[in-house]
N, C-alpha and C positions, 0 to 999 in steps of 0.2 A: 754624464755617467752612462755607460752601456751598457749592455746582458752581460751579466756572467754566466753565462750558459759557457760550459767546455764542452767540445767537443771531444766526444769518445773516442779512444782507438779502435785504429780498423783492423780486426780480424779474417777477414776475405775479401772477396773480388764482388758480392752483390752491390748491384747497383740499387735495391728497394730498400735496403736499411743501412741506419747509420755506420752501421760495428763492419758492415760489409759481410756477416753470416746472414747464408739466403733465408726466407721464411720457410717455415716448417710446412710438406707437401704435405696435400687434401687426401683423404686415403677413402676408397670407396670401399664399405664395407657390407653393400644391400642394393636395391634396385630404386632407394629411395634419391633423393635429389642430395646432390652433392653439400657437405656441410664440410666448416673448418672442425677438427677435431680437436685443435690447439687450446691452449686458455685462451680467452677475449686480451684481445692488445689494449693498453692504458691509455686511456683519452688526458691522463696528465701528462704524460712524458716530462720536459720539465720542469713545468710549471706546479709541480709538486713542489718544488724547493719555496715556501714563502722568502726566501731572499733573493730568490731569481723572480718571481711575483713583484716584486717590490722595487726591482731595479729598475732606474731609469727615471723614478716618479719625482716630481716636484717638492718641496716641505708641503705646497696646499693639498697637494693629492693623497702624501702620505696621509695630512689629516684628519683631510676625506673619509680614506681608509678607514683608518685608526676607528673612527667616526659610525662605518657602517661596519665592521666589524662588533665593536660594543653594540650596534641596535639587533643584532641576531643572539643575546644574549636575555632569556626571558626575566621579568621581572619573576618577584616572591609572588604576587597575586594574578600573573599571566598563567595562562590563557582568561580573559574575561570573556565568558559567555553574557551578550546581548540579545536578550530572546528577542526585541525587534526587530534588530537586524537580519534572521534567521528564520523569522517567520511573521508572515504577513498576514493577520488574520481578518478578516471582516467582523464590523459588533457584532451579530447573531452568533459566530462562532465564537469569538470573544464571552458572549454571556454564557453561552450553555457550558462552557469549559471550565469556566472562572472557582465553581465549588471544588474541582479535580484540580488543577493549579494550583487554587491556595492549598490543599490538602497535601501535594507532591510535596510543595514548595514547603511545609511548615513543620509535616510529620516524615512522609515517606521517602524524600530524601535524604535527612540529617539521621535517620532510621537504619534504613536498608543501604545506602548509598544509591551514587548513580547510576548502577547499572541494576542494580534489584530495580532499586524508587523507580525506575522508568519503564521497567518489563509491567511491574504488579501495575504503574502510571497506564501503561498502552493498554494492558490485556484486560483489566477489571472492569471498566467501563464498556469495553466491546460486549464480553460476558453478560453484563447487567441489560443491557440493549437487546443483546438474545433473548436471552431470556422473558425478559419482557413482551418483546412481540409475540414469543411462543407462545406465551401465557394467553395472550390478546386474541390470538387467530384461535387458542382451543376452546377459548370463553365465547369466543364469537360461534362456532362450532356445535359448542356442547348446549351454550343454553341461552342463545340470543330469539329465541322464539319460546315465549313464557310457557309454551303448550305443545311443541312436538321436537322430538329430536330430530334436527332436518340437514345440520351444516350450512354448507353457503349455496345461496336459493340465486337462481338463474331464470330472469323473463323471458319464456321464448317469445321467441320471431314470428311475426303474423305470416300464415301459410299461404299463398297462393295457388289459386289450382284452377287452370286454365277453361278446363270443363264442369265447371263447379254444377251450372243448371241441365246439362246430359245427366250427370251422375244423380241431380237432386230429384231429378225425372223418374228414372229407372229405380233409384233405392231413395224414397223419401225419407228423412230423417237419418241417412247417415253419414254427412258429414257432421250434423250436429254431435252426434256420438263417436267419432272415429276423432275430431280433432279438437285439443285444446283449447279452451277462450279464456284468457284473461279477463275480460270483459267484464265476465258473469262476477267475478270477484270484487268488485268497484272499490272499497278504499280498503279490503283484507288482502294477506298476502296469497301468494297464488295454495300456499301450504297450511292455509286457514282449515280449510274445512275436513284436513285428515287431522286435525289434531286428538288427542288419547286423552288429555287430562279437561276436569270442569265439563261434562258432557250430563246430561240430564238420564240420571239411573235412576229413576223415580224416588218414588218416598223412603227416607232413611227410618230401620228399624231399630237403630238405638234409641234408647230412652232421653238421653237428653237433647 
């Protein structure tokens, strides 16, 4: 059994297409790079016709066919999302995730649907993460030193100074007063001894 593919009649003398009408010329309309200005040509030509498709094929091949044609046909419960397959997760993100999971999974997407359930799924947990740390860094800030407002406390770097005993010659005692010692602090913070609260104001004058 052959193509039945026909051949069309020839209307001109081109030799680039079937009908023998030449193709539509390129028209330069700019200084840009030459473009067809025509419609895009059909990458089906005849293989449009499913009975030109189909010619030539065996009973097994029709079958075939027949066969893979039905499998591009989805089922009622197709597409199945398999989150394994789709995402790989390691246990530790598997545990931290599992309370927002089951929570997606039970409320916020039979709720909102999939495209809410998964916005409010990604954005609320990020939010909450924020927040939190913000919280942490201001609490750390505001009031991680029982006795001074100080922020985040930084040990400096032991000073070198090449000519220490010229200088200690000439001005006795001032590097001791010109540069910092941690030293001097042994198990308090370096921000110990400015502190403002619990300081000894001598004897209290209220009565009780």
């Amino acid at each position: 059994m052959g193509n039945q593919y026909v051949k069309p009649e020839r209307h001109g003398n081109s030799p680039y297409t079937r009908s023998g009408v030449p193709p539509p010329a390129l028209v330069k309309t700019s200084d840009k790079p030459l473009h067809r200005v025509n419609d895009p040509m059909s990458l089906e030509l005849h293989m449009a016709d499913e009975r030109v498709r189909a010619a030539g094929l065996s009973p097994a091949e029709r079958e075939w066919r027949k066969k893979w044609v039905h499998d591009q046909h989805l089922h009622a419960d197709e597409p199945i999302v398999v989150d394994a397959v789709h995402r790989q997760l390691n246990p530790i993100r598997v545990f931290y995730r599992l309370p927002w999971d089951k929570f997606y999974k039970h409320y916020l997407q039979p709720t909102f649907g999939t495209y809410y359930g998964t916005a409010i799924r990604v954005t609320v947990p990020k939010v909450v993460m924020a927040f939190i740390v913000l919280q942490t860094a201001y609490y750390y800030w505001k009031f991680e030193d029982w006795a001074h407002l100080r922020g985040i406390e930084t040990m400096p770097q032991k000073e070198v100074i090449m000519n220490a005993q010229t200088i200690e010659k000439k001005f006795p005692g001032l590097l001791e007063k010109g540069l910092s010692n941690p030293a001097k602090d042994d198990y308090y913070t370096p921000t110990f001894n400015k502190r403002t609260a619990y300081l000894d104001v001598g004897e209290t004058k209220r009565p009780w």
